[in-house]
Backbone as numpy.savetxt, mean C-alpha at the origin, in Angstrom:
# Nx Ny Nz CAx CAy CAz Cx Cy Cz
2.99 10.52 6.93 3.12 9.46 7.91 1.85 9.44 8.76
1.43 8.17 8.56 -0.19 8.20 9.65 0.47 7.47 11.23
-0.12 8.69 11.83 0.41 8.13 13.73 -1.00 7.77 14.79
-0.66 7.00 15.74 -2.17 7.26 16.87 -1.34 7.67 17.72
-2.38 8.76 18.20 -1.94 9.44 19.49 -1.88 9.03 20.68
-1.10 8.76 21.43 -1.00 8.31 22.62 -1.22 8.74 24.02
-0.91 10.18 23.51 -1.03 11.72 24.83 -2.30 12.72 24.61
-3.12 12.95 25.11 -3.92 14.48 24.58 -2.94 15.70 24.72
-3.28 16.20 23.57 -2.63 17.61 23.27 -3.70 18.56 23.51
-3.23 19.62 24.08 -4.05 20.44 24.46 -3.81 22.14 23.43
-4.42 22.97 22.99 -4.69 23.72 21.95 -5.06 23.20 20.79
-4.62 23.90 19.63 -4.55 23.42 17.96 -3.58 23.19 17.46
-3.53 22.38 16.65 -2.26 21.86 15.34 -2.25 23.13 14.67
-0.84 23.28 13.67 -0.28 24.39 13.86 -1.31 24.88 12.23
-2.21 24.21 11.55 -2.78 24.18 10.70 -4.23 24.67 11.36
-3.95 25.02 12.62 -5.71 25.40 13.05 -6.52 24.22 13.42
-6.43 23.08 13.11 -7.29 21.77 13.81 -6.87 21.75 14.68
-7.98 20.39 15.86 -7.65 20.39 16.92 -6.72 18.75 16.66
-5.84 18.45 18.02 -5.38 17.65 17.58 -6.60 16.43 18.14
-6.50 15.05 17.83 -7.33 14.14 17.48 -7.37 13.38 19.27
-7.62 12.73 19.92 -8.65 12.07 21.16 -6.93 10.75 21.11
-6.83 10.76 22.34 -5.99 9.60 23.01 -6.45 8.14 21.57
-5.71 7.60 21.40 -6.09 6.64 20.32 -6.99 6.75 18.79
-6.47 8.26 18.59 -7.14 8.91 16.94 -6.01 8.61 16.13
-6.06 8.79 15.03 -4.91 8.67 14.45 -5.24 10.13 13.61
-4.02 10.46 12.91 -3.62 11.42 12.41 -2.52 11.16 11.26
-2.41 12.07 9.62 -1.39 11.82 8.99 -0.87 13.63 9.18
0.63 13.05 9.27 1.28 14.20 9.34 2.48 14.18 8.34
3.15 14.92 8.64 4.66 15.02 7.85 5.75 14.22 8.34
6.44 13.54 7.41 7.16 12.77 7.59 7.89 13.01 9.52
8.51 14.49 9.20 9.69 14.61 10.11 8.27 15.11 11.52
7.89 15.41 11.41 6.63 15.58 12.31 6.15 14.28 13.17
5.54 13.28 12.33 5.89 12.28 12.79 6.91 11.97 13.60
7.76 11.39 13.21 8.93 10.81 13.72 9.67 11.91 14.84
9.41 13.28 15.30 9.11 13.69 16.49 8.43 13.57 17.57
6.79 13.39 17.09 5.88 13.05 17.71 6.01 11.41 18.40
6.72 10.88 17.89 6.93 9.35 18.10 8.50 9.21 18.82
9.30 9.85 18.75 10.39 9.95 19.17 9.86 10.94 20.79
8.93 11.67 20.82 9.09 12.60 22.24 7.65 11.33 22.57
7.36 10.14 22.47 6.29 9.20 23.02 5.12 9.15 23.09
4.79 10.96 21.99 3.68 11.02 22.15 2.32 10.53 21.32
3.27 9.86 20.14 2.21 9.21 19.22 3.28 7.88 18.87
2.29 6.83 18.02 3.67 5.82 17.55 3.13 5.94 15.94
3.61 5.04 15.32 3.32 4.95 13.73 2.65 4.17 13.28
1.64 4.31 12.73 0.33 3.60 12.02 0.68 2.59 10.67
0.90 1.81 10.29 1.29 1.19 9.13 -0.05 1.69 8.44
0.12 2.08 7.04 -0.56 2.76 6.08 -1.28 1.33 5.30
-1.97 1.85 5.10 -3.03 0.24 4.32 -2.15 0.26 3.03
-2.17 -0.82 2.34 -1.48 -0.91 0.83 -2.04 -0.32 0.04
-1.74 -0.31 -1.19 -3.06 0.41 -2.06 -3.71 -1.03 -2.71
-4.92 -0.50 -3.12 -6.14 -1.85 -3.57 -5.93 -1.49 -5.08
-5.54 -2.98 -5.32 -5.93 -2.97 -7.36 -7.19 -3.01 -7.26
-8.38 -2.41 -7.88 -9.57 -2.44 -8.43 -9.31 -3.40 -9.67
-9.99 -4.21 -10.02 -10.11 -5.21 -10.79 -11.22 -5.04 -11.40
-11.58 -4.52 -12.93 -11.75 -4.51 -13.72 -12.79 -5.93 -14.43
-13.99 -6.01 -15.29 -14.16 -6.89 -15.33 -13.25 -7.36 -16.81
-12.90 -6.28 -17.13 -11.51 -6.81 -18.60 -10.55 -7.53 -17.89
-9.78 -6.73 -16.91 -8.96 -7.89 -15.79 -8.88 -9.02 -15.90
-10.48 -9.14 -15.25 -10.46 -10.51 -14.91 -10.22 -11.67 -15.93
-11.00 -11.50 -16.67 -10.99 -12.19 -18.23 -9.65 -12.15 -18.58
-9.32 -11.20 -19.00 -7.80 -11.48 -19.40 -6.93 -12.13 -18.37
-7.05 -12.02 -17.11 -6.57 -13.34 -16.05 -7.21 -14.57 -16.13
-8.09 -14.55 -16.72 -8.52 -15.93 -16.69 -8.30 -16.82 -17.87
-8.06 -15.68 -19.47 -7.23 -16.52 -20.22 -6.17 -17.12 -20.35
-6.31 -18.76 -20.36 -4.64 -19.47 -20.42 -4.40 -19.67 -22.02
-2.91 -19.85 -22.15 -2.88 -19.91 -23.59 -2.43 -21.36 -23.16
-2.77 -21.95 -24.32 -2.18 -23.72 -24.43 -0.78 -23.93 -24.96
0.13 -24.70 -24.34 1.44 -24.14 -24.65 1.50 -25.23 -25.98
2.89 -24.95 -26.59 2.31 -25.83 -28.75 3.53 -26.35 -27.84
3.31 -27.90 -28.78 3.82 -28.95 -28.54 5.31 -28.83 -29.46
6.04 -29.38 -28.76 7.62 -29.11 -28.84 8.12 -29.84 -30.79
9.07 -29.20 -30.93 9.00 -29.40 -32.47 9.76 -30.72 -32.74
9.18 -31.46 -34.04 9.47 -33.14 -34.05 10.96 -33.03 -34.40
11.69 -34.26 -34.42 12.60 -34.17 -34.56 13.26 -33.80 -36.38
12.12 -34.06 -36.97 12.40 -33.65 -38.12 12.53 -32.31 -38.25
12.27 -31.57 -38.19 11.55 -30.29 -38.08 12.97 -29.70 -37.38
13.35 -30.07 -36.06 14.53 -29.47 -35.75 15.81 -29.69 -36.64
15.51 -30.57 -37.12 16.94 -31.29 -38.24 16.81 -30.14 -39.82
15.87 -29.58 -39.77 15.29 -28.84 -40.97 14.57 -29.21 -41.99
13.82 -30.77 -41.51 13.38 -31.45 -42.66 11.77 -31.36 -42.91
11.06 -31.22 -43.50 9.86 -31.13 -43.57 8.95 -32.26 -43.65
């Protein structure tokens, strides 16, 4: 869970870093988070989406349309040739 800090914390995170400057953000553990945000001292960061990298095969193959075939005559549906 990525949070910005809202409070300065004073010592180290329990990993030995320091914790991050009034408006840093930080990813932590789920339930960590949602402490830290529940006691006011950070809120929750919405996480960026992930990025499709697009390929230049991609693209091409997005850019091929197929032409749709023209609907079958009425003979043809009747079974006649």
């Amino acid at each position: 869970m990525k949070i910005r800090m809202c409070q300065q914390m004073s010592g180290s995170r329990g990993d030995g870093q320091t914790w991050p400057p009034i408006g840093g953000t930080l990813v932590v553990g789920d339930g960590e988070g949602a402490a830290l945000c529940a006691a006011g001292i950070a809120t929750p960061v919405a996480e960026d989406p992930p990025v499709e990298i697009r390929t230049a095969a991609k693209v091409e193959a997005a850019a091929t349309v197929t032409t749709p075939t023209a609907a079958p005559t009425r003979s043809a549906r009747q079974g006649k040739a």
